[in-house]
TORKOL-4160 file (C-alpha; in steps of 0.2 Angstrom, whole numbers, padded with zeros to 4 digits, m for minus):
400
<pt num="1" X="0000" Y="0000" Z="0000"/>
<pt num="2" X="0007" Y="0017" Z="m0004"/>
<pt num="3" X="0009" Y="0031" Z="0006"/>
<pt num="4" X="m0005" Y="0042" Z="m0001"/>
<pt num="5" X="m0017" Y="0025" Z="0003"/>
<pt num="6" X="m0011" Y="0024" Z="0017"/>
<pt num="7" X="m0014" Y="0043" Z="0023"/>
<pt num="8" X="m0030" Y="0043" Z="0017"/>
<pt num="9" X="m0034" Y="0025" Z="0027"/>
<pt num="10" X="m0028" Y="0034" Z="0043"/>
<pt num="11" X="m0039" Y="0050" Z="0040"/>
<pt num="12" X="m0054" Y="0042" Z="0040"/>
<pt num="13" X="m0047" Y="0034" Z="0058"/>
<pt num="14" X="m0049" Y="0052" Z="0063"/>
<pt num="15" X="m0068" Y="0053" Z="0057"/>
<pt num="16" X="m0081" Y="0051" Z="0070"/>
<pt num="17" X="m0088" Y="0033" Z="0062"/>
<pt num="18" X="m0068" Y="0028" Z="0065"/>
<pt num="19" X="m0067" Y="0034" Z="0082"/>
<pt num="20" X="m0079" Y="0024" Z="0086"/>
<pt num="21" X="m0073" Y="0009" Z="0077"/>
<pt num="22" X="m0061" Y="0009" Z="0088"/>
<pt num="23" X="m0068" Y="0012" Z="0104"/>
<pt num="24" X="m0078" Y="m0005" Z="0099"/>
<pt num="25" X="m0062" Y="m0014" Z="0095"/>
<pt num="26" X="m0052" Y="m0011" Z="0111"/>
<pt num="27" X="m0055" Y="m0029" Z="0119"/>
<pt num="28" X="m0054" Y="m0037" Z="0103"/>
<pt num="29" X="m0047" Y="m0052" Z="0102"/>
<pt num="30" X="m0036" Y="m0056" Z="0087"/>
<pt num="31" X="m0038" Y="m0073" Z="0086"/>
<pt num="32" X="m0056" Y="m0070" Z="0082"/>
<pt num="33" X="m0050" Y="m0056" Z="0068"/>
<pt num="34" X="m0060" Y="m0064" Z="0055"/>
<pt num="35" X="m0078" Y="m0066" Z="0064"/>
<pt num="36" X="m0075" Y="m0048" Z="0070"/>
<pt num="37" X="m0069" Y="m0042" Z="0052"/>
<pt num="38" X="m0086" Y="m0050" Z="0045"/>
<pt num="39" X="m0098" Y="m0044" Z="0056"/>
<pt num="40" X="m0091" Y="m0026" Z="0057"/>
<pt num="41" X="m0090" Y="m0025" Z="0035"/>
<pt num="42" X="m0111" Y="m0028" Z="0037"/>
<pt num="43" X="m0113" Y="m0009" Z="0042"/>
<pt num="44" X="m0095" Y="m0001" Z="0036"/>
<pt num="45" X="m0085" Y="m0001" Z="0022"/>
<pt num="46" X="m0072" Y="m0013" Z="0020"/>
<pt num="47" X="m0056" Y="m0001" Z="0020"/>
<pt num="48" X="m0061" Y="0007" Z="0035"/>
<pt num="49" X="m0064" Y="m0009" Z="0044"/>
<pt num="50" X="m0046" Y="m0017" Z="0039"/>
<pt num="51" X="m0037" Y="0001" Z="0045"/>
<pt num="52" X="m0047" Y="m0002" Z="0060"/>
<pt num="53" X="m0042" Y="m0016" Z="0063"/>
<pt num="54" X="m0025" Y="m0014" Z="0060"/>
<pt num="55" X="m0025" Y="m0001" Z="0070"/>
<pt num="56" X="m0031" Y="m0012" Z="0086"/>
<pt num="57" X="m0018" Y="m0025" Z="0084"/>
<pt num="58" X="m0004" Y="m0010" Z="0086"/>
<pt num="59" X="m0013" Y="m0002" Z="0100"/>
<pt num="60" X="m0011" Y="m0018" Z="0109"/>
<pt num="61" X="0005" Y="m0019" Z="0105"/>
<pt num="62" X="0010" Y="m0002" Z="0112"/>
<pt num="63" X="0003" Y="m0006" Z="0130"/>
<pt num="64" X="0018" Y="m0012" Z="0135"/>
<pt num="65" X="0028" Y="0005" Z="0130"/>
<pt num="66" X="0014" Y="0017" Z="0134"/>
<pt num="67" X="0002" Y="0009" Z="0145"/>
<pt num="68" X="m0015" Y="0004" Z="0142"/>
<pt num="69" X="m0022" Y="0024" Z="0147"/>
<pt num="70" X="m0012" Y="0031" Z="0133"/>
<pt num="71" X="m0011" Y="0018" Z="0119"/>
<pt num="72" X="m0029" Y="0017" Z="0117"/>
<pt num="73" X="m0031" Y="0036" Z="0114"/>
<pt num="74" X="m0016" Y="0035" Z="0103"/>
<pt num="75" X="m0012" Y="0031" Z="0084"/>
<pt num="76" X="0003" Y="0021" Z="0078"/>
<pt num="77" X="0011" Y="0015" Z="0062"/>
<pt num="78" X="0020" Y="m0001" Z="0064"/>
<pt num="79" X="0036" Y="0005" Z="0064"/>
<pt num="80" X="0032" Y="0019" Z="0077"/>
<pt num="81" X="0026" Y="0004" Z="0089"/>
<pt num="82" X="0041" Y="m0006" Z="0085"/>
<pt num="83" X="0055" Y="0011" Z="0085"/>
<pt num="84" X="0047" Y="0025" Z="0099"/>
<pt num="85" X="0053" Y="0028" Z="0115"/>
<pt num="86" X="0046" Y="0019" Z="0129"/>
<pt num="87" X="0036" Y="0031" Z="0140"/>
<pt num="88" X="0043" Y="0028" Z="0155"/>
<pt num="89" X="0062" Y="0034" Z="0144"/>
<pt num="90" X="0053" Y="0047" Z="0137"/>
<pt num="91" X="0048" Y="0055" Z="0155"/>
<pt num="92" X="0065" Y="0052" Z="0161"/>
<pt num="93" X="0071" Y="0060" Z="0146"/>
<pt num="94" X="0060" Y="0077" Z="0147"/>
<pt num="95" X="0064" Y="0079" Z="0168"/>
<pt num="96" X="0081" Y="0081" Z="0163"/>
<pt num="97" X="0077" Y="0094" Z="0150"/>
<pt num="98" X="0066" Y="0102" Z="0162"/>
<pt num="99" X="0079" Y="0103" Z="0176"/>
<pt num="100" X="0089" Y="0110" Z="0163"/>
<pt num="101" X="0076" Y="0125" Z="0161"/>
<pt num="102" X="0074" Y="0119" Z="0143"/>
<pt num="103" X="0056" Y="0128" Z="0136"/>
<pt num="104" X="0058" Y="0124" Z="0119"/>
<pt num="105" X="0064" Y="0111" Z="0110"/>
<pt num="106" X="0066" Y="0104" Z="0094"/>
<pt num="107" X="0062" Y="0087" Z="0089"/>
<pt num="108" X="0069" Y="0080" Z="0076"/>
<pt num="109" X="0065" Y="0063" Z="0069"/>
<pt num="110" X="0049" Y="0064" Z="0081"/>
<pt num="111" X="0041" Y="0048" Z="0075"/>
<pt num="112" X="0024" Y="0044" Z="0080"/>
<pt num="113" X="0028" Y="0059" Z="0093"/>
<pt num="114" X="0029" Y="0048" Z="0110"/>
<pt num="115" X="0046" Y="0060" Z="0116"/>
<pt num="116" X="0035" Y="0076" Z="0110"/>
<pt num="117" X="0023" Y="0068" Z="0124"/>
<pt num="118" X="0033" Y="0067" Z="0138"/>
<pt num="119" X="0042" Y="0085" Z="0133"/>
<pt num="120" X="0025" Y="0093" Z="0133"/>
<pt num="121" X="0019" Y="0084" Z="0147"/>
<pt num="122" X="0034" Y="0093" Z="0158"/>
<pt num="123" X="0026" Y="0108" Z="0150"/>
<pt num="124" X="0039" Y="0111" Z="0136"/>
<pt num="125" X="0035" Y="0119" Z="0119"/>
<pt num="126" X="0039" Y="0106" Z="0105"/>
<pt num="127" X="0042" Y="0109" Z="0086"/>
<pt num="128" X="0041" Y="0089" Z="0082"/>
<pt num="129" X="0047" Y="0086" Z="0067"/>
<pt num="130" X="0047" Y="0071" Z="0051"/>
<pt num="131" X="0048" Y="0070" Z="0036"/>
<pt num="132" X="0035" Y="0055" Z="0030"/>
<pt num="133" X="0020" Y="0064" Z="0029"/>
<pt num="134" X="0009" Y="0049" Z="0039"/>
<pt num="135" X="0022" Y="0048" Z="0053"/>
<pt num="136" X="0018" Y="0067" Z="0057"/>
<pt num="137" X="0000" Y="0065" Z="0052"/>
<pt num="138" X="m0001" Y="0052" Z="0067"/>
<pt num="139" X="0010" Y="0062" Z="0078"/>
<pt num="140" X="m0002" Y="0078" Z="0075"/>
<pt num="141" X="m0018" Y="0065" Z="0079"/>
<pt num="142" X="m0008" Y="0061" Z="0094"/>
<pt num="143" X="m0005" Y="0078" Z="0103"/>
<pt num="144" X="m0022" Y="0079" Z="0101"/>
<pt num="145" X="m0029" Y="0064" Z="0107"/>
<pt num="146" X="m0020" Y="0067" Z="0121"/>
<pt num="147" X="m0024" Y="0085" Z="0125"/>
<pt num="148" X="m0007" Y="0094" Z="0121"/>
<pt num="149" X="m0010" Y="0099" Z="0105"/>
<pt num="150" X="m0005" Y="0118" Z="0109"/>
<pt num="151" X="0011" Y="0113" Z="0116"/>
<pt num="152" X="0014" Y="0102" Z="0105"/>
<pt num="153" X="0016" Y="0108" Z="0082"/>
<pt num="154" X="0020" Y="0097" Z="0072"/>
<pt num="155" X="0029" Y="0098" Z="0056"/>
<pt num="156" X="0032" Y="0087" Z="0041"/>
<pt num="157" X="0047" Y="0092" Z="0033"/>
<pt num="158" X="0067" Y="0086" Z="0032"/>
<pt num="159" X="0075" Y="0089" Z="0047"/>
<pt num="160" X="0092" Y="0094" Z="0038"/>
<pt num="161" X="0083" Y="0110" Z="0032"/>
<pt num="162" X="0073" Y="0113" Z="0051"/>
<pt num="163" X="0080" Y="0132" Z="0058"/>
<pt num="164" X="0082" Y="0126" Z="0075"/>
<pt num="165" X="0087" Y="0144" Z="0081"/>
<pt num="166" X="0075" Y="0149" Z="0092"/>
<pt num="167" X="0073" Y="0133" Z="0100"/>
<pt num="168" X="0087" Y="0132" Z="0117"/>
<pt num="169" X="0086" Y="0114" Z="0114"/>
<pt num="170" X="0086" Y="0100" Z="0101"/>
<pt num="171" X="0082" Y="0084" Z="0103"/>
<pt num="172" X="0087" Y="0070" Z="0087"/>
<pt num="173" X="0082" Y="0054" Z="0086"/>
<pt num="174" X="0090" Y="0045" Z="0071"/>
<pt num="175" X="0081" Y="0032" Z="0062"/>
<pt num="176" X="0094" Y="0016" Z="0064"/>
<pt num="177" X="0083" Y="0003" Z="0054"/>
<pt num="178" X="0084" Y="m0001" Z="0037"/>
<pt num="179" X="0077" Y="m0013" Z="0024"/>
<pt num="180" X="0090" Y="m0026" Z="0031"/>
<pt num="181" X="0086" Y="m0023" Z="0051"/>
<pt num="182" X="0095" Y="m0013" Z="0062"/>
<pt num="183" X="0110" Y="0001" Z="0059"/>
<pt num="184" X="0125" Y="m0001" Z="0068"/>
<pt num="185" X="0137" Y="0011" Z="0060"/>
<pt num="186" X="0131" Y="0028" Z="0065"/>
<pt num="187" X="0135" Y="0035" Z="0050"/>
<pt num="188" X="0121" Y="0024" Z="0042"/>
<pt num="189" X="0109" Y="0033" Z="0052"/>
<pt num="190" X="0097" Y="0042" Z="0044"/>
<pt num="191" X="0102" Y="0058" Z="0047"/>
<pt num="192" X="0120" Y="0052" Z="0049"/>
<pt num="193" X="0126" Y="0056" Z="0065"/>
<pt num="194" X="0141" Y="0068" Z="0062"/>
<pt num="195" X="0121" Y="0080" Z="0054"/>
<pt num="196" X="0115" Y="0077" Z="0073"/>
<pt num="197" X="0131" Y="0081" Z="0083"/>
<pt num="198" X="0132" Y="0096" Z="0072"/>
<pt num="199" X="0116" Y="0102" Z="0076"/>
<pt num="200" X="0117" Y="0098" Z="0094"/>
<pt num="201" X="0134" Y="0109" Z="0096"/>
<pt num="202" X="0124" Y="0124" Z="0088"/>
<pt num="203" X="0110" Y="0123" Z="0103"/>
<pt num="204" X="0112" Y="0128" Z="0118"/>
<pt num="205" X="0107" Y="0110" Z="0127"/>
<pt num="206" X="0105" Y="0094" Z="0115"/>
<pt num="207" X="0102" Y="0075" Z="0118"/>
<pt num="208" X="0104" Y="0062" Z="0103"/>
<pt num="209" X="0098" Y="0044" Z="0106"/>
<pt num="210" X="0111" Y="0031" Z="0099"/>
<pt num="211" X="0109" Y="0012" Z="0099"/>
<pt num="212" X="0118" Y="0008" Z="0116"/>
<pt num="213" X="0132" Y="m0002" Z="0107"/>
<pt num="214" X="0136" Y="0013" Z="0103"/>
<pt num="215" X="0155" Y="0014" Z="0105"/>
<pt num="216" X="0162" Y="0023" Z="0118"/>
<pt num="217" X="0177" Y="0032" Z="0106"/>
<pt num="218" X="0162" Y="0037" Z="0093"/>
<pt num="219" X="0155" Y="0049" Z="0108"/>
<pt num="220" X="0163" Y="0066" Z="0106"/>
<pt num="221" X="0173" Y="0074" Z="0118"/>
<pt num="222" X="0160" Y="0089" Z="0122"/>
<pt num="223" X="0146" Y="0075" Z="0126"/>
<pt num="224" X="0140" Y="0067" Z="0141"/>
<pt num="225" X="0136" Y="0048" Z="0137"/>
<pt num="226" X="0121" Y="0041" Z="0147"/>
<pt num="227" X="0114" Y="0024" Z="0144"/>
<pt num="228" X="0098" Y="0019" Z="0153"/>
<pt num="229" X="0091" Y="0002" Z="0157"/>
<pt num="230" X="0071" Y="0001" Z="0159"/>
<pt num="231" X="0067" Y="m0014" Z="0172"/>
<pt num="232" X="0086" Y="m0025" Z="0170"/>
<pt num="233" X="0083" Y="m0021" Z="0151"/>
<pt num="234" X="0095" Y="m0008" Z="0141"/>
<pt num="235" X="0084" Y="m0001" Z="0133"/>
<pt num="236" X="0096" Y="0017" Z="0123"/>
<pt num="237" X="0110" Y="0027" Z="0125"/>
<pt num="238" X="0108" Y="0046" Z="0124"/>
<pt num="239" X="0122" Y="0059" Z="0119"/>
<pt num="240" X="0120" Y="0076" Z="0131"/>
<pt num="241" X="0127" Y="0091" Z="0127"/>
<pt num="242" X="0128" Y="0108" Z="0136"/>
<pt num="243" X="0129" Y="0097" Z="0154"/>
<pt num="244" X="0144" Y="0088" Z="0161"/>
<pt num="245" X="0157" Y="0086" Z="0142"/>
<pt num="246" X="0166" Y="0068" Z="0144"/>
<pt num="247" X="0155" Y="0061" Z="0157"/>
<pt num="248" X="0150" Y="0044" Z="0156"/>
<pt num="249" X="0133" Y="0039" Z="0165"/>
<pt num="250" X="0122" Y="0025" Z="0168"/>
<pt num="251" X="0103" Y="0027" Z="0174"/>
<pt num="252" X="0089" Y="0014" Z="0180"/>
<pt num="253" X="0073" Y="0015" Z="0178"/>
<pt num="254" X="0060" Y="0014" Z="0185"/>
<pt num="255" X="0070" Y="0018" Z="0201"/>
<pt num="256" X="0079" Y="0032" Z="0193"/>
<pt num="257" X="0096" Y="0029" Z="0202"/>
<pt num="258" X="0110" Y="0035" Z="0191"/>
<pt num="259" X="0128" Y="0032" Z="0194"/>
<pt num="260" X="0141" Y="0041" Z="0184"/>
<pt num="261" X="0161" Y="0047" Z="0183"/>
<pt num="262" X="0170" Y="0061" Z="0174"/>
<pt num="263" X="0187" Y="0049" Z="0172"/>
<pt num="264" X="0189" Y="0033" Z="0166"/>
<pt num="265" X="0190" Y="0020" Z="0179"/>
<pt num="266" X="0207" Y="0007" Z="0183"/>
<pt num="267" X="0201" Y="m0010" Z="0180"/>
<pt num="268" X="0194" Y="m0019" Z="0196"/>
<pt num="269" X="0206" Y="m0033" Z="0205"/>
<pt num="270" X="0202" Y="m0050" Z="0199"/>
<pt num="271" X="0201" Y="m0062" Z="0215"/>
<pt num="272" X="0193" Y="m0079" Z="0221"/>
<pt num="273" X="0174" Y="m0080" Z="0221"/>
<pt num="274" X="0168" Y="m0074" Z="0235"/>
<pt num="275" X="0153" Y="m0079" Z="0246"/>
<pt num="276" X="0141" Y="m0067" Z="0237"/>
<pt num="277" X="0141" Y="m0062" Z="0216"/>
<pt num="278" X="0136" Y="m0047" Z="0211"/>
<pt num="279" X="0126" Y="m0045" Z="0193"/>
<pt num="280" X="0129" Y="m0029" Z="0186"/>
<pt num="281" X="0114" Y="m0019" Z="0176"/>
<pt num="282" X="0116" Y="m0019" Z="0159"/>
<pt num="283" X="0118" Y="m0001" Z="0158"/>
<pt num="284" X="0133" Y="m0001" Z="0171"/>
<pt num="285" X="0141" Y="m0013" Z="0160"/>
<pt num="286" X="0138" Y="m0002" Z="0144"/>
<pt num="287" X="0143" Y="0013" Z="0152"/>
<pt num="288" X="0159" Y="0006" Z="0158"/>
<pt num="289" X="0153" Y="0009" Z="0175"/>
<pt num="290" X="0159" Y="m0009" Z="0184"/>
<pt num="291" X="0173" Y="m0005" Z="0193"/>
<pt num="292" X="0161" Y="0010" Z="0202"/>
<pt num="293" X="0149" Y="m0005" Z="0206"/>
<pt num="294" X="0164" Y="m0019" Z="0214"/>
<pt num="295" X="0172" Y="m0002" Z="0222"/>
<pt num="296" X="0157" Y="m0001" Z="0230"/>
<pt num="297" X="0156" Y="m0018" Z="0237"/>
<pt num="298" X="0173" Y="m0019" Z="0241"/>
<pt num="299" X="0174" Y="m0034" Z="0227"/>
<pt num="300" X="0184" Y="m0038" Z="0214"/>
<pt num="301" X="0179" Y="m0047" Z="0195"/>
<pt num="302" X="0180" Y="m0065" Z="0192"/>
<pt num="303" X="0189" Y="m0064" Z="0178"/>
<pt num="304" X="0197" Y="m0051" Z="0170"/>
<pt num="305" X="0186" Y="m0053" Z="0156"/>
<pt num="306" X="0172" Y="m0054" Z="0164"/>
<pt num="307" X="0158" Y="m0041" Z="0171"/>
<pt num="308" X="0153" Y="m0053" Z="0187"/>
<pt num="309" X="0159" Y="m0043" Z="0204"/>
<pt num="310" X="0161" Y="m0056" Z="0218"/>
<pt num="311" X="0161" Y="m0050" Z="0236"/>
<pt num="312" X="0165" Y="m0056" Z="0256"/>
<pt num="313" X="0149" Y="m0046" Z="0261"/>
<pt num="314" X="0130" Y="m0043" Z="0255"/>
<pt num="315" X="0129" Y="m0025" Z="0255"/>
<pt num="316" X="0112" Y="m0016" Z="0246"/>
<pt num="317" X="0115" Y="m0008" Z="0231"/>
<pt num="318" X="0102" Y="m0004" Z="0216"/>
<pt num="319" X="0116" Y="m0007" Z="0202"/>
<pt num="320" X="0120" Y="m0026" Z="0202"/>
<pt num="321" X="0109" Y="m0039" Z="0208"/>
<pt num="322" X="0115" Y="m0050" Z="0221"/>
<pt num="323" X="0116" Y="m0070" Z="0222"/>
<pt num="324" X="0122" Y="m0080" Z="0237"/>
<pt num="325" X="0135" Y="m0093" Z="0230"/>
<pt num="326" X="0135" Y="m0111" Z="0236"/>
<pt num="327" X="0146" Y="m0120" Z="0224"/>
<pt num="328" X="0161" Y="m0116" Z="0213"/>
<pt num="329" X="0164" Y="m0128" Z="0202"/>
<pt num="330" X="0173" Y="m0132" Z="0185"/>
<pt num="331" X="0162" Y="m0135" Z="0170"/>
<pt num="332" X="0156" Y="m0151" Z="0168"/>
<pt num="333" X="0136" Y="m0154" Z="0164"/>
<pt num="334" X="0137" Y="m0171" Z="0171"/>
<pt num="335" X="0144" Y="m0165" Z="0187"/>
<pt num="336" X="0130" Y="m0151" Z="0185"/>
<pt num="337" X="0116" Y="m0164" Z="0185"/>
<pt num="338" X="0120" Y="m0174" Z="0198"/>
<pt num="339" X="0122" Y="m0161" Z="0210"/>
<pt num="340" X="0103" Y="m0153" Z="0205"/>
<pt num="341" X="0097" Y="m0172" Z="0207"/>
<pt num="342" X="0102" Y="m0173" Z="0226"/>
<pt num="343" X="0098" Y="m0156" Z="0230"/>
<pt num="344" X="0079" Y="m0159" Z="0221"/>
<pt num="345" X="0081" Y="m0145" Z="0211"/>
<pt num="346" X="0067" Y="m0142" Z="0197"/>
<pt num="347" X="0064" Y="m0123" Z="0195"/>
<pt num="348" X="0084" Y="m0118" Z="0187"/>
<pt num="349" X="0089" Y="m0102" Z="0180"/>
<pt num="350" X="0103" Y="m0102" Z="0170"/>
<pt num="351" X="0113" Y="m0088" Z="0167"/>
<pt num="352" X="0130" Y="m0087" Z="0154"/>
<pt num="353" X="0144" Y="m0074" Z="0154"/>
<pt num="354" X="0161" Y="m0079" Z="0143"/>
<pt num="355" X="0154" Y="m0095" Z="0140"/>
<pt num="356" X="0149" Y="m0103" Z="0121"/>
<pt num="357" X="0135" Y="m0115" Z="0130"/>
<pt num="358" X="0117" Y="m0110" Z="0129"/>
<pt num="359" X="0108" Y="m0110" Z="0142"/>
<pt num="360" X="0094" Y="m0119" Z="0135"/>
<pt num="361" X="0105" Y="m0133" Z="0130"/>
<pt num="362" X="0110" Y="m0135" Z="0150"/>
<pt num="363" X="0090" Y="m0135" Z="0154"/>
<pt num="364" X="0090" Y="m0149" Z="0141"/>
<pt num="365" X="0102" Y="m0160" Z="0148"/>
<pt num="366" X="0103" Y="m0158" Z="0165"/>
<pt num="367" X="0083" Y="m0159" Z="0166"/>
<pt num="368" X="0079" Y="m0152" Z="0182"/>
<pt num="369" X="0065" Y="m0162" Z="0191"/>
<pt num="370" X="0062" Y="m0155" Z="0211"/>
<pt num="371" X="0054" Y="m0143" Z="0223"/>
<pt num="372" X="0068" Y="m0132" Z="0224"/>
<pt num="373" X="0077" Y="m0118" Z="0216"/>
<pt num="374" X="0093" Y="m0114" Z="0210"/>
<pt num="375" X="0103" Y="m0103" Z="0198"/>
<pt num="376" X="0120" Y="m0108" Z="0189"/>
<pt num="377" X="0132" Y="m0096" Z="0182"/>
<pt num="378" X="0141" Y="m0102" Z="0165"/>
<pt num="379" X="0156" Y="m0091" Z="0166"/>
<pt num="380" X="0177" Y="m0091" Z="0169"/>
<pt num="381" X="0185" Y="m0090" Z="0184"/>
<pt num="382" X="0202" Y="m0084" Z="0182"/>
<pt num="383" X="0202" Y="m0089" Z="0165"/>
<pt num="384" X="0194" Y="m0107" Z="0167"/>
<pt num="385" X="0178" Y="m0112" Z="0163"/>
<pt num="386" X="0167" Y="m0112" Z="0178"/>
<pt num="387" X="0150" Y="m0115" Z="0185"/>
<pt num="388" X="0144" Y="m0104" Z="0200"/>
<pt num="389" X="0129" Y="m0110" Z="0209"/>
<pt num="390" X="0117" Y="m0101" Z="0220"/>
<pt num="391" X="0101" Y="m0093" Z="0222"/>
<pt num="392" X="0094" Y="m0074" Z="0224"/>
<pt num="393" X="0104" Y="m0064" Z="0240"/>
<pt num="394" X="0092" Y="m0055" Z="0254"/>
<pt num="395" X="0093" Y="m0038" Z="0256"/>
<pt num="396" X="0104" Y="m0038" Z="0272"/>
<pt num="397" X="0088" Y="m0028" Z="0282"/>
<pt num="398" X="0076" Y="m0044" Z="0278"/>
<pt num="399" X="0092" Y="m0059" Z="0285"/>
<pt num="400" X="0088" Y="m0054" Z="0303"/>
């Protein structure tokens, strides 16, 4: 379907008789898409119907990134359910705008406009701006649905040729999918992202969201570096400028705790496994930010290689998740087996860092059978395969 179809499929969304389409198709179950498609062509047209219904399928889709308030009031393509910010990002993103006394921004790139949201929701003025004319028509429908629609103008337009002068902030978000999947040069990005650095060094404050592989020599010099993890999951990484230049940051939500440097870090000691292991957040591994986490805990790594911080003591911290370590032993699946077998262990999690075995394959031979639980570490241990068991550590305050 082209374009023009396809614009002209969503603006009859926008019409009362689709409005209330939708409304109907809210608990629809897809399963039953045909019976549902059938019965609801008797009294509209057919186009309307199948936009409808495509329609429904993404908003279900978008609960889990935008919650079940906003995704039904909201319109989305399916690459603007698959490629937008996840609303709880998006708010974090707009607070530190806010706290930067950012009033206007610019957002280019703005997609089905869920970062345009969260701006205008922390009551910043936004110029959101794309250039496929159905990505903006859904992100105008958008800041209307949700009320914002005088904070929020949307423009459909290439962003290369935006005046962003009289914004004192810009915010880019590069598309970094193509017809073969995702981008991982950022040159590839469309716009590259040598365009979006230099746009950002022109305003006065700037973020750019980067995949969070991003290398960490491909950040420049004058931005801060902050990749953010959204319940254990890394979910971007965004380049700051106009805040702290060279900074490397990592941020968990939905906590919001944030740990950072200004320096790079010496590497951590490597020593013997310890009583307790400590799992680091994706975003602390990403963000170099280990050896902050093991300082912390008075630990050390593993392995040299390895981003597991073993410890003497169980001390709280919101940047690693802690295990209790029983057994320490060399890798060997048979050994593995036998072990869970006497202990009556059914419910295994298996977790693998520096190790080629999947951890399904392990689930497949050892088959766990038992009321209890465990976990097992595939990993090295000063450079030797290992397996570390254990289970989830209690927060010292609940060990009495």
């Amino acid at each position: 379907m082209g374009r023009v179809t396809d614009l002209a499929a969503f603006s009859a969304l926008l019409t009362d008789e689709g409005r209330d389409l939708l409304a109907d198709l809210r608990h629809y179950d897809p399963a039953q898409e045909l019976a549902v498609a059938s019965r609801l062509r008797r009294s509209h047209p057919a186009e309307l119907v199948s936009a409808a219904l495509g329609q429904a399928r993404l908003r279900q889709r978008a609960v889990a990134k935008f919650g079940a308030d906003d995704a039904y009031r909201m319109f989305f393509t399916p690459n603007g359910v698959e490629q937008s910010t996840r609303a709880s990002v998006a708010r974090h993103r707009a607070a530190a705008f806010a706290r930067l006394g950012v009033r206007r921004v610019a957002d280019l790139c703005c997609g089905i406009g869920g970062d345009a949201v969260a701006l205008a929701r922390a009551g910043i003025a936004v110029l959101a701006v794309d250039r496929d004319p159905l990505t903006a028509a859904v992100a105008r429908a958008n800041a209307g649905a949700l009320g914002l629609a005088d904070l929020i103008e949307v423009r459909c337009a290439d962003v290369t040729e935006v005046d962003t002068a009289a914004y004192d902030a810009v915010f880019v978000d590069p598309a970094r999918r193509g017809g073969r999947g995702r981008i991982f040069d950022p040159e590839a990005y469309s716009p590259p992202l040598s365009w979006a650095v230099d746009a950002a060094r022109r305003a006065p404050h700037a973020a750019l969201k980067v995949a969070p592989g991003i290398p960490h020599e491909a950040v420049p010099p004058e931005a801060e570096a902050e990749w953010i993890s959204d319940g254990g999951d890394v979910k971007e990484a965004v380049l700051w400028f106009g805040t702290a230049p060279g900074s490397v940051r990592a941020t968990l939500l939905p906590s919001g705790a944030t740990l950072a440097t200004s320096a790079p870090l010496p590497a951590p000691p490597v020593r013997k496994v310890g009583r307790y292991l400590y799992e680091p957040d994706g975003a602390v591994i990403r963000a170099h930010l280990v050896a902050a986490v093991a300082a912390r805990l008075d630990g050390g790594l593993v392995d040299e290689t390895i981003a597991y911080v073993t410890a003497d003591e169980l001390r709280p911290t919101p940047y690693a998740a802690a295990y209790e370590i029983t057994d320490e032993l060399p890798f060997n699946l048979k050994r593995l087996k036998a072990l869970l077998r006497e202990r009556e262990v059914g419910v295994l999690t298996v977790k693998k860092r520096g190790s080629a075995v999947e951890p399904e394959e392990v689930r497949r031979r050892v088959k766990p059978k038992g009321p209890h639980a465990a976990t097992v570490f595939l990993t090295r241990v000063a450079g030797a395969p290992t397996m570390l068991i254990g289970r989830p550590a209690a927060a010292p305050a609940e060990r009495g």
